[in-house]
N, C-alpha and C positions, 0 to 999 in steps of 0.2 A: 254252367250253373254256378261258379266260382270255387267248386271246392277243391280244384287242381291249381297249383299256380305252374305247371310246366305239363305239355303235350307229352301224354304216355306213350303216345303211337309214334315218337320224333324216331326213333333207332328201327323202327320196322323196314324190310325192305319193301318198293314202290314193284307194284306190278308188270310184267314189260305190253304198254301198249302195241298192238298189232300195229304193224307199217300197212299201208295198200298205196296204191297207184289211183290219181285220181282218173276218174272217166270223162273223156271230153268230146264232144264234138267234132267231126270232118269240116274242111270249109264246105263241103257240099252239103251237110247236113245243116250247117249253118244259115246257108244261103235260103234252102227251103225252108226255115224255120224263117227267114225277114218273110220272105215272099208268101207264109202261108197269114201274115199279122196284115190281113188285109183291111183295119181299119185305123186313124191317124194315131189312136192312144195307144191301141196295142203295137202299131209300127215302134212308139215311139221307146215304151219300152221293153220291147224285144232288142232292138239297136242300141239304146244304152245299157242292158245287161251284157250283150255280148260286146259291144266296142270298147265299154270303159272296166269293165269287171266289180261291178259293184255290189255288195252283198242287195238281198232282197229287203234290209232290215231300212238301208243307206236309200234305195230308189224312193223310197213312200215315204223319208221324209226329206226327198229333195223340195224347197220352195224355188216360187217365179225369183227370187233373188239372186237366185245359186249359180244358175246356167250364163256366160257371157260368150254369147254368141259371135260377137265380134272378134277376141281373142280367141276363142275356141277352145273355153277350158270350162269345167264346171268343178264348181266347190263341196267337197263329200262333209257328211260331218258324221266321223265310223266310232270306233268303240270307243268307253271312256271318254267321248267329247272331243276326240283330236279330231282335228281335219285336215284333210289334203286335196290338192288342186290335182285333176286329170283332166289331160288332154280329151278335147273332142275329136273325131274324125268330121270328114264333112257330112257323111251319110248319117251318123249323130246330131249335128247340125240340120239338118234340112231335115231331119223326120221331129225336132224339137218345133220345126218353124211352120212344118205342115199342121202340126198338132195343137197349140196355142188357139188358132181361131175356133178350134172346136170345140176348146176347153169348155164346161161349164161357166156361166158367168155366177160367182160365189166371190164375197170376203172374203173367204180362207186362202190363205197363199202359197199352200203344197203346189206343185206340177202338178201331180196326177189326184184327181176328186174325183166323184160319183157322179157319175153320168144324172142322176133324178135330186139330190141334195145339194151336191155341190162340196158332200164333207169328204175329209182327206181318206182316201182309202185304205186299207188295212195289209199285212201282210201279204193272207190269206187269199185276196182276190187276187193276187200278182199270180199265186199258184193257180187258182182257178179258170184266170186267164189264159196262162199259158198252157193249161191241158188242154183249151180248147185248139189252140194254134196248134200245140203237138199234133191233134188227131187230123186237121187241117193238112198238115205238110205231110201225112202217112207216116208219125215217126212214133208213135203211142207202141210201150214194149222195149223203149232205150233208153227208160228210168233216166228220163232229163229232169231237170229240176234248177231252180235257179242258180240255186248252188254248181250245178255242171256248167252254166254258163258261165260262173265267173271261174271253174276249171277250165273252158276252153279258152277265153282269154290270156290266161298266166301259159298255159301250153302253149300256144300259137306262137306268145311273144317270145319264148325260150326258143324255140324250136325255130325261130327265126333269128337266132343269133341277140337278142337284148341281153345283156347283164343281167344276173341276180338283183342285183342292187336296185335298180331299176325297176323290174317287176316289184321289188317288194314296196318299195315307196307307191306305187300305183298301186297294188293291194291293200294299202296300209297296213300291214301285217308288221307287229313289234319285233318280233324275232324273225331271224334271218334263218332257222333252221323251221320254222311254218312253210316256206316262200320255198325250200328248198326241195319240198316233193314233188315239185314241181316238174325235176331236172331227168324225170326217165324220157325214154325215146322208145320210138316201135321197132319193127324188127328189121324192116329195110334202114329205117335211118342209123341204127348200129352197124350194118350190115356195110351199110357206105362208109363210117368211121374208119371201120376194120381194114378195106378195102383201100384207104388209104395209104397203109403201111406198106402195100407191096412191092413199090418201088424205091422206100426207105431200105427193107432188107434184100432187094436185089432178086434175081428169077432163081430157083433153086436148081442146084446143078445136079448133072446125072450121078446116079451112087457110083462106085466101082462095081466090077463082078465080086459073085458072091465066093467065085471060087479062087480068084487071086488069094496070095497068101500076104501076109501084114509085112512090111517091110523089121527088117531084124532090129531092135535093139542094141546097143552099146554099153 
């Protein structure tokens, strides 16, 4: 209202945000979530949330401009109007190139339109669609949501050895400590880590008896 010229609240201490672990996808849950998108729109984007990891906000306003098939890259435009190029896979590609003919024939130049208008679709139906796939693939009850599909993405690529660095430019994600909660692992893949070490420290040796006495001091 201007009658402050300086933030009273500046010297307060900040709350500490809770950490979690995000929730992601099996590739076998994965799999049956393509195979349960049995028709060319929702193949198509079912495949591009999970292959490129793109917010829900980023899919609905991809245009026919974005996508170049022949390079096999599509152009995002994420928060604050930046954008970033991500790689296609092929199975991205060929579920873009199945889906096209189907498209609605509309002026408007989004990807993805309304099957009866032709107008660019809204967040909303992204979710609506995929609860139907959910129920489809038997997976209704593992609180998937778009947002988990672009968790399985940044998980998969980590857990496959990619860079931080990396992930995050394919996320668009500004800060490198977003991109970083990335980096937990399950309990075998710790398990392997650990497992590592035991030929670093060598087989451990049998103790003495207990009843030897300690050799004497000097």
């Amino acid at each position: 209202m201007g009658y402050a010229q300086a933030n009273p609240a500046r010297r307060l201490p900040l709350p500490r945000v809770s950490e979690y672990v995000p929730v992601y996808l099996s590739e076998e849950m994965a799999q049956r979530l393509i195979a349960a998108a049995d028709s060319p729109w929702t193949k198509c984007a079912v495949v591009l949330l999970l292959s490129t990891g793109i917010r829900r906000s980023e899919a609905v306003a991809i245009t026919l401009d974005d996508p170049d098939l022949e390079k096999r890259q599509l152009l995002i435009r994420g928060k604050g109007g930046k954008e970033r190029v991500v790689p296609l896979t092929e199975q991205a590609v060929e579920a873009i190139q199945v889906y096209l003919p189907h498209r609605t024939k509309t002026q408007d130049r989004h990807l993805f339109v309304s099957a009866w208008k032709g107008h660019p679709i809204h967040g909303r139906c992204i979710n609506r669609m995929l609860k139907i796939v959910i129920q489809k693939a038997g997976l209704a009850g593992q609180g998937i949501t778009p947002h988990k599909l672009r968790h399985t993405f940044a998980t998969h690529l980590i857990r496959n050895g990619v860079d931080i660095r990396t992930v995050q430019e394919l996320l668009g994600h500004s800060e490198l400590e977003t991109t970083a909660k990335y980096l937990h692992s399950d309990t075998k893949t710790k398990q392997a880590a650990v497992g590592k070490l035991t030929n670093l420290f060598g087989v451990a040796q049998p103790s003495s008896d207990a009843g030897e006495s300690e050799p004497a001091t000097h």
